[in-house]
C-alpha positions as CSV (number, residue, x, y, z in Angstrom):
1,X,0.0,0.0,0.0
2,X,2.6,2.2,0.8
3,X,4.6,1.6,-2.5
4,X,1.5,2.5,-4.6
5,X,0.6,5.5,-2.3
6,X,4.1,6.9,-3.4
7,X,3.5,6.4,-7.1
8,X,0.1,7.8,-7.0
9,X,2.0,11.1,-5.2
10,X,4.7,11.4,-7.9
11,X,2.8,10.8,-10.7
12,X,0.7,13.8,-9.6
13,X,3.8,15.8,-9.1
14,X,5.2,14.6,-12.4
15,X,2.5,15.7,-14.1
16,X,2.3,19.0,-12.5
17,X,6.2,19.6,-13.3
18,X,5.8,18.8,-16.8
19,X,3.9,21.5,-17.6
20,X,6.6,23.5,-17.8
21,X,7.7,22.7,-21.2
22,X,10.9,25.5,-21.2
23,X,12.9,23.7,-18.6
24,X,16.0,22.4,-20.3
25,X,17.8,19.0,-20.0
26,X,21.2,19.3,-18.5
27,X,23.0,17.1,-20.9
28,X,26.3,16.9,-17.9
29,X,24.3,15.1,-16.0
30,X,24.4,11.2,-14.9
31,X,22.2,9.4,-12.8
32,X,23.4,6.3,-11.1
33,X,21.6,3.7,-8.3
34,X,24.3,3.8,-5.5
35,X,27.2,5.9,-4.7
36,X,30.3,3.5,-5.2
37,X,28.8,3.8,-9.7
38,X,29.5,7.4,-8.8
39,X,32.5,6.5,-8.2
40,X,33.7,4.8,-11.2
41,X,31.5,7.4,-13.4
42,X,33.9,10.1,-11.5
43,X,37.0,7.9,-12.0
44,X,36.6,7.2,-15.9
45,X,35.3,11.1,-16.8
46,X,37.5,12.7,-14.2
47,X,34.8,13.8,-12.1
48,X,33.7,16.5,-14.3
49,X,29.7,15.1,-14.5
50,X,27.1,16.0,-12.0
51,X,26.6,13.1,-10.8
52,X,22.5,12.2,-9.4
53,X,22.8,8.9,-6.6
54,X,19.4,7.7,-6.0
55,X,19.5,6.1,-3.2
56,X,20.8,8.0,0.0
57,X,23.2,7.2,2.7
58,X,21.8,4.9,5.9
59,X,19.1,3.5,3.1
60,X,18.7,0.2,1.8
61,X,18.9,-0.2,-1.9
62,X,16.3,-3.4,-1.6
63,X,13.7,-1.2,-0.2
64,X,14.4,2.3,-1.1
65,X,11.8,4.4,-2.4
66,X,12.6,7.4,-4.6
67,X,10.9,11.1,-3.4
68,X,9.2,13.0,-5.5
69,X,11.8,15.6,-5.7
70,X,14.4,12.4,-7.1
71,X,12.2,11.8,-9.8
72,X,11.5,15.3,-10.7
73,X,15.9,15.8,-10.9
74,X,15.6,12.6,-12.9
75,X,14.5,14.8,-15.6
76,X,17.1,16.6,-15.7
77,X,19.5,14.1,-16.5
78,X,19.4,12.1,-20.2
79,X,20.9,8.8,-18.7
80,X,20.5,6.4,-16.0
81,X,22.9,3.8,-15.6
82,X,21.3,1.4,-12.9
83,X,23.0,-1.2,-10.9
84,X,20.9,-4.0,-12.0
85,X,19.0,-6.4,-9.8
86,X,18.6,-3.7,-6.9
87,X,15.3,-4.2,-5.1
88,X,13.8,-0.6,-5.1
89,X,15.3,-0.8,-9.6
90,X,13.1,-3.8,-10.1
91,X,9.9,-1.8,-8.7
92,X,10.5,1.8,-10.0
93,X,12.1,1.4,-13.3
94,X,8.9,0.8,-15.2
95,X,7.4,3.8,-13.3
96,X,11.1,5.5,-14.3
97,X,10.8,4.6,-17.9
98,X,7.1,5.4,-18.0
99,X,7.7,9.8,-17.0
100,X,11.3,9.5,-18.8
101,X,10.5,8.3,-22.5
102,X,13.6,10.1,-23.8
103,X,15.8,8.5,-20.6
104,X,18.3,6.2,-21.7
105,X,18.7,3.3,-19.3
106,X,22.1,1.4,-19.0
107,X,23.0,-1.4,-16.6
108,X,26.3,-1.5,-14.6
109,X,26.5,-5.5,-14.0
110,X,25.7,-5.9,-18.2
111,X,27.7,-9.4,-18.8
112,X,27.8,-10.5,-15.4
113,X,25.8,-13.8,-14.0
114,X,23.6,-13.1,-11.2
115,X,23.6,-16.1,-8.8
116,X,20.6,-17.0,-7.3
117,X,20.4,-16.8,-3.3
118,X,17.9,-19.4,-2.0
119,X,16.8,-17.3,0.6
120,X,17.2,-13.6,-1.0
121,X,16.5,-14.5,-4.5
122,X,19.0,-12.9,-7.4
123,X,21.7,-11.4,-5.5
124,X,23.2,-8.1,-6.9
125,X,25.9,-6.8,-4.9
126,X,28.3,-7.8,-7.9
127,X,30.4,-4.5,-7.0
128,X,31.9,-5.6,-3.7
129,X,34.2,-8.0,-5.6
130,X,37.3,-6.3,-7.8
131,X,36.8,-9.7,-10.1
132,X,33.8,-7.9,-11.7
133,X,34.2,-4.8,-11.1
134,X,36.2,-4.7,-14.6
135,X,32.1,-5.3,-16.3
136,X,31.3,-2.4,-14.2
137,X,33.7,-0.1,-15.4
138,X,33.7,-1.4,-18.9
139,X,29.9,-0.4,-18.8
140,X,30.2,2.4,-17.1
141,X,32.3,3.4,-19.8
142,X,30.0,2.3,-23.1
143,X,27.3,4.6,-21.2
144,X,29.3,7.6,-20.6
145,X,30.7,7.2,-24.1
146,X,26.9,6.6,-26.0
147,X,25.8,10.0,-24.0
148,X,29.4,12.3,-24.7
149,X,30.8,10.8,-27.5
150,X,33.1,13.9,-27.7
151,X,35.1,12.4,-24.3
152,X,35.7,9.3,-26.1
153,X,39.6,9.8,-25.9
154,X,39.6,11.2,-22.3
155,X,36.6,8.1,-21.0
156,X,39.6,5.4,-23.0
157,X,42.4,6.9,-21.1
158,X,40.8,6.7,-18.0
159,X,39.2,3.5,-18.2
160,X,42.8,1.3,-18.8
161,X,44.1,3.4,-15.6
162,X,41.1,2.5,-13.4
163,X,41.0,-1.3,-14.9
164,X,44.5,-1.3,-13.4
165,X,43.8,-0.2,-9.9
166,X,41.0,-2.7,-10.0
167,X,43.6,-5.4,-11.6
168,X,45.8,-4.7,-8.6
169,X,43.5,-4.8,-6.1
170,X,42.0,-8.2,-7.2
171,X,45.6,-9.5,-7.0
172,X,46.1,-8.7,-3.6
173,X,42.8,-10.5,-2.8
174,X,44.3,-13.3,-4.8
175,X,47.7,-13.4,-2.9
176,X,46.3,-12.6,0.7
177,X,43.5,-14.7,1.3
178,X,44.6,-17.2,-1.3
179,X,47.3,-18.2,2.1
180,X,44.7,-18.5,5.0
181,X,43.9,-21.4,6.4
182,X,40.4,-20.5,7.9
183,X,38.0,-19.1,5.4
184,X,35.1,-18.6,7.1
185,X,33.0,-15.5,8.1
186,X,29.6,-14.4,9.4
187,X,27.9,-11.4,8.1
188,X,24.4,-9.5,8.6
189,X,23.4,-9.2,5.0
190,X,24.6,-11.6,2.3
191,X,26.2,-8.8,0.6
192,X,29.7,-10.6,0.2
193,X,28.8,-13.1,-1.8
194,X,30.6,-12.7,-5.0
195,X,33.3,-11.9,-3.0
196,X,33.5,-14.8,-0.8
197,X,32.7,-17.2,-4.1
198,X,35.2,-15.0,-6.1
199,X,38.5,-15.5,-3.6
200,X,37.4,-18.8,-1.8
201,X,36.1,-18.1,1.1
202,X,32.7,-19.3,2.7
203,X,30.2,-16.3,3.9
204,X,27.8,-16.9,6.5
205,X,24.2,-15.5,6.5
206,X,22.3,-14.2,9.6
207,X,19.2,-12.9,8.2
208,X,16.2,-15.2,7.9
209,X,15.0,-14.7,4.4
210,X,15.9,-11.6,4.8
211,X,14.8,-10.5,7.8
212,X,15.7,-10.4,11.3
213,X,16.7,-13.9,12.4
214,X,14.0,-16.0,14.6
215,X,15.3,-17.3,18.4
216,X,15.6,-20.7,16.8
217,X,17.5,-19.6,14.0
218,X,19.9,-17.3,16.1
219,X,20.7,-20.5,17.9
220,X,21.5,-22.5,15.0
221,X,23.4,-19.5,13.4
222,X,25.6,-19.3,17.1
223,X,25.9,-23.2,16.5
224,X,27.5,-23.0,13.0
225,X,29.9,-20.3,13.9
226,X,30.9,-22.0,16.8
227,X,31.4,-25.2,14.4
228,X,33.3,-23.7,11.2
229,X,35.3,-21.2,13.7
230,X,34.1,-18.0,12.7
231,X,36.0,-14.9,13.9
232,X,34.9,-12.1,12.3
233,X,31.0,-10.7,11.8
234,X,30.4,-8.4,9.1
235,X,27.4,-6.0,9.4
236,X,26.6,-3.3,7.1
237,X,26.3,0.4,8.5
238,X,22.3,0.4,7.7
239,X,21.5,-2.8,9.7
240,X,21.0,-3.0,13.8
241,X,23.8,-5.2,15.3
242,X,21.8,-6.5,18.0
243,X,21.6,-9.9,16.6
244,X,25.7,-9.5,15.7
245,X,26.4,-8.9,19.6
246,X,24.0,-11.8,20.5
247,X,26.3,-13.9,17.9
248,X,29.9,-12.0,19.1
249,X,29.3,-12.8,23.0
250,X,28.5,-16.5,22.6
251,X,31.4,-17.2,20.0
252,X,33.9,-14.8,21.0
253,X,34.1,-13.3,17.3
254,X,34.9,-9.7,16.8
255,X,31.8,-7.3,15.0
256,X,33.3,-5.2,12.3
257,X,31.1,-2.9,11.0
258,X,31.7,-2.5,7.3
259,X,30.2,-0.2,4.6
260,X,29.4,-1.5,1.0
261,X,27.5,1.7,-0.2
262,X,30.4,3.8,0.4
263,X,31.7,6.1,-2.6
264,X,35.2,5.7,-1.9
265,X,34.9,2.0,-3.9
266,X,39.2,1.5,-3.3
267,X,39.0,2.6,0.3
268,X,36.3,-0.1,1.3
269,X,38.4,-2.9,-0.8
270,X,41.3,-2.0,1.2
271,X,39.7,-2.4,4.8
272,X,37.7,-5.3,3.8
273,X,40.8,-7.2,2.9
274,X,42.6,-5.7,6.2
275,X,40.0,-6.7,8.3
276,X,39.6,-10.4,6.4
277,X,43.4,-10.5,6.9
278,X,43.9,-10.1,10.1
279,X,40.5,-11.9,11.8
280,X,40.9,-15.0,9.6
281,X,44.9,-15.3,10.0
């Protein structure tokens, strides 16, 4: 009810807005899904583009719901390059696509496969692993390119320097974790899951079909980390870490509290691997 009481509210304010005929398009700017695509739209057209991020910091991009003021920018902007498989993208893109006829619509993970999560269905949190990352910036690129074709040359530049960062910091994955003998961790959200799949190690849901864990289920999740000696629990800045404590006191694992959504996509791939490092050594 709540989803279609916000639709009903912007496509009144939609309407209204598009009354006014003389408002021009910007063509500088880029919409995106989640700030760490702004960052690799920044790093490919050296952060000369405005760049619009959708969904805010502290939100969840499963459930997010755009305002009316988001969708009114939107129109300001001639593309949208989308995550792909992002909860609140697979309900408001038709509604997106329905106000924006002259949007174009690209997708970040183009050319990756989605695996399917038994208990979240597709999972999309492709970015968190620097082995695909080099499909996000590829894309990235083939949008920016389609929409300033005049950058071409810059974008090309740019691109083989950021495909290197992202070469070298899949190889220190690679070498790191590749040497550990324990591979296991615990983590709210199952937001490390190409990661985990990508480097060989084994990641450790809490959630219950994602939501909060049930008593029985928080005693058989404290029963498998006690088994597969976990020593680390992940949990994402937007989530409560009530559960994570519960899980921490009974197993003597240490809580890090960690921060997919971050723009600063190299700074997060650097503490993640620090804080894998050194609680799995």
């Amino acid at each position: 009810m709540k989803l279609h009481l916000s639709l009903l509210l912007i496509s009144l304010v939609l309407i209204s807005a598009c009354t006014n005929t003389n408002k021009p398009i910007d063509q500088d700017i880029i919409t995106v899904s989640i700030a760490p695509q702004k960052y690799f739209v920044d790093a490919i057209s050296n952060a000369k583009l405005k760049v619009n991020v959708f969904v805010p910091a502290g939100s969840s991009p499963a459930s997010y719901e755009p305002s009316p003021r988001q969708m009114i920018e939107l129109q300001n902007s001639n593309t949208f390059i989308q995550m792909g498989g992002l909860g609140f993208e697979m309900a408001w893109l038709p509604k997106i696509q329905e106000q924006n006829k002259d949007l174009k619509i690209y997708s970040a993970n183009k050319g990756i496969s989605l695996v399917n999560d038994e208990e979240h269905g597709k999972n999309p949190h492709v970015w968190i692993s620097a082995k695909q990352c080099k499909h996000i910036a590829q894309n990235t690129y083939n949008a920016l390119v389609a929409t300033f074709p005049e950058n071409k040359g810059v974008y090309a530049k740019n691109l083989v320097k950021l495909n290197a960062k992202i070469d070298s910091i899949d190889q220190m994955y690679r070498s790191q974790l590749g040497a550990l003998v324990n591979k296991n961790f615990m983590i709210f959200h199952p937001a490390l899951h190409y990661l985990a799949h990508d480097y060989g190690l084994t990641q450790m849901a809490i959630e219950e079909h994602g939501k909060e864990p049930s008593p029985n289920h928080l005693i058989e999740i404290i029963k498998q980390a006690k088994e597969h000696n976990v020593k680390v629990i992940f949990i994402q800045k937007e989530f409560d870490m009530e559960n994570a404590q519960v899980i921490a006191k009974q197993t003597g694992a240490k809580i890090v509290q960690i921060n997919p959504l971050d723009y600063n996509w190299e700074q997060q791939q650097l503490m993640l691997l620090k804080q894998l490092v050194e609680s799995l050594k």
